[in-house]
N, C-alpha and C positions, 0 to 999 in steps of 0.2 A: 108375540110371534110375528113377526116380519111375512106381508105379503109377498109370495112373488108369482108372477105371472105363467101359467100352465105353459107357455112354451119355454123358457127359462129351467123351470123345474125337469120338462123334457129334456132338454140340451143337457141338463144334470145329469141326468140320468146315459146317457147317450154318451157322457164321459167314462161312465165307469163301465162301459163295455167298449170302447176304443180302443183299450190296449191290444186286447184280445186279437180284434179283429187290423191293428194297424202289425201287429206280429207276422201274419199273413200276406201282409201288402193291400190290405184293402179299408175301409172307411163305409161312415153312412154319413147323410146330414138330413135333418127334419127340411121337409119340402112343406107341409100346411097340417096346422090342425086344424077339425074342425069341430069348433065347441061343442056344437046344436048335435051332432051324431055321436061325441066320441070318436073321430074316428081321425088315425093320424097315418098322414104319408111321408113315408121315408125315401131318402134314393140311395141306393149301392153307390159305392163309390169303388174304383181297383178294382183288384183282384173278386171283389166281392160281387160285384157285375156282371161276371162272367162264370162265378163257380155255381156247379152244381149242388152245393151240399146248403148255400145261402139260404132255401126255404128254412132247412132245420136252425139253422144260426139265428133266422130271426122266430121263429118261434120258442128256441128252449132258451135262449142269451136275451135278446134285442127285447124282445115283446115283454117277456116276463120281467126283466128290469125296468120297463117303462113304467108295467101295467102294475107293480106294483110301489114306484114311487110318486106315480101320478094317477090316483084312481078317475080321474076324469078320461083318462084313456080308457076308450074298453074295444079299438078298434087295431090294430096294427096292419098296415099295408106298407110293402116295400118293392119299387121298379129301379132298374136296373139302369144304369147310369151309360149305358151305351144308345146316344143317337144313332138314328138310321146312317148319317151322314159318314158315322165312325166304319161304320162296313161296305162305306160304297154306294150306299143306297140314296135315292132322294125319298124325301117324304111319300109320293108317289107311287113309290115304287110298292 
């Protein structure tokens, strides 16, 4: 069996629910795992950024595909791909 690396194997997995979510107009991309916790950050991309319905997408689509083709995962976190900057805001603000 061929090594491959837990973020590889994520990005794997992360393909087979793109279609879904690219249907929508929207995306994710892995922002960090981290090994020592389990715990992995994703960001919204699109459409997905902004919808309300995005907690349940990643917990019953996103999370459950991860968490089950990568059991080192046992964390799923996802933020939303809109800087402050995108509505006007400075950081500051």
């Amino acid at each position: 069996m061929d090594f491959q690396s837990v973020e590889t194997r994520i990005e794997q997995a992360l393909e087979q629910v793109r279609p879904s979510l690219k249907a929508d107009g929207g995306d994710v991309r892995l922002v960090r795992f981290a090994g020592d916790s389990g715990r992995l950050e994703l960001q919204w991309l699109g459409t997905c950024a902004i919808c309300p319905m995005s907690v349940f997408t990643l917990r019953a689509g996103v999370e459950r595909t991860i968490m089950h083709e990568v059991p080192e995962v046992r964390r799923v976190e996802a933020m939303s791909g809109i800087e402050p900057k995108d509505i006007g805001l400075s950081r500051g603000d």
